[in-house]
N, C-alpha and C positions, 0 to 999 in steps of 0.2 A: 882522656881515655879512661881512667879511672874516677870514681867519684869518693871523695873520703867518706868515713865511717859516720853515722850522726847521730848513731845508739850505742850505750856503753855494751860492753861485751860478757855477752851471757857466763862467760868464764872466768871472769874477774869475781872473787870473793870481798864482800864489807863485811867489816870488823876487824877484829884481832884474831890470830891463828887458833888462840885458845876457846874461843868460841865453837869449834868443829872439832869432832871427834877424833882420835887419832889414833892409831892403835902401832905398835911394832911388830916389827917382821915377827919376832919372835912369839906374839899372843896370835896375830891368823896364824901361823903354825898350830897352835895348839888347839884354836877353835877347829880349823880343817883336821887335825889329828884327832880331834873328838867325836867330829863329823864322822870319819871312815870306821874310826870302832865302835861308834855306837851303831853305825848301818851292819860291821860286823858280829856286834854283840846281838843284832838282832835277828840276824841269819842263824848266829849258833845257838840261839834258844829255841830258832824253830827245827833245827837240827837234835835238838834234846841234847846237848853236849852240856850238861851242867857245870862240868871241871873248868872248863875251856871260857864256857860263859862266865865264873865268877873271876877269871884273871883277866877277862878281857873290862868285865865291870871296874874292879880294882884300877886299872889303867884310865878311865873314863871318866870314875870318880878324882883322881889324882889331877887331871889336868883340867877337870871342870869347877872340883872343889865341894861339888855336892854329888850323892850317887844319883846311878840312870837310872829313867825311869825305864823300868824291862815289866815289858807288854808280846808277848809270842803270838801276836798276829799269823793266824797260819795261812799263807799262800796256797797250799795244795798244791804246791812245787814238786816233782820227784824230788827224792834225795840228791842224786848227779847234778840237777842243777841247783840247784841250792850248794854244795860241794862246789861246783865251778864257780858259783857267787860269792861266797865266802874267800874262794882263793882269789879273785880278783880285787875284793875289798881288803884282803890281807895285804895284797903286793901294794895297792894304794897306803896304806897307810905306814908299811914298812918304808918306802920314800920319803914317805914327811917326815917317818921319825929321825930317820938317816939325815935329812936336811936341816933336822932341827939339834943335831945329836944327842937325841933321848933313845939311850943304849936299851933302856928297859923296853920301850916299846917298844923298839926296835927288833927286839930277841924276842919277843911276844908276837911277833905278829911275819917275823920269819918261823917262829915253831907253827903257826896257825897253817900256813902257807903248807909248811911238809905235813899237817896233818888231816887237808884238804887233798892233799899230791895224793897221799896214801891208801885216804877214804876212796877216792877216785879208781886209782889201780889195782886196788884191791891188797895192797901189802904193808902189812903192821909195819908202826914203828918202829924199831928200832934205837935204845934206849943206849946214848953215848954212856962209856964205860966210865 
């Protein structure tokens, strides 16, 4: 009914384990956490947010090791959606930070979030006491 196998199996690896690359949980966090703020860092340059843009740089540099390269590619985006983008890429990357518990980013990119909320509704920050 059945016939055995009589090629080796495209999923079986030769060699030793150290042969292929490997990385930990903990470094794709970081790569993907670089990922969402440098896609944010590039929203908020085209937003003209220079404040915003060099703390989100700082953060990008920190976990990549070298700074980003920042290119304001202008979209021709309204603002509002750019705003909605940013606050998307914010909530994205505030997950990874949370997952990864990097507090700094984490608060960086929950601040980003409410000043995307704000830009949106129209109503300033408000500056905890």
């Amino acid at each position: 009914m059945y016939e055995p196998i009589r090629t080796k199996s495209v999923h079986t690896t030769t060699g030793t384990p150290a042969a292929f690359p490997h990385r930990s949980r903990e470094e794709e966090l970081d790569i993907q956490l670089a990922g969402h703020l440098s896609a944010l860092l590039a929203v908020t340059d085209e937003l003209g947010d220079g404040d915003g843009g060099e703390l989100i740089a700082r953060q990008v540099a920190r976990l990549r090791g070298a700074p980003p390269a920042r290119h304001a590619g202008l979209s021709g985006a309204p603002s509002e959606a750019l705003h909605r983008k940013a606050h998307a890429l914010a909530g994205r990357a505030l997950v990874v930070a949370a997952s990864r518990a990097d507090t700094a980013a984490a608060i960086l990119a929950a601040e980003r979030m409410d000043a995307h909320t704000a830009a949106l509704t129209g109503h300033p920050l408000v500056a905890a006491p």
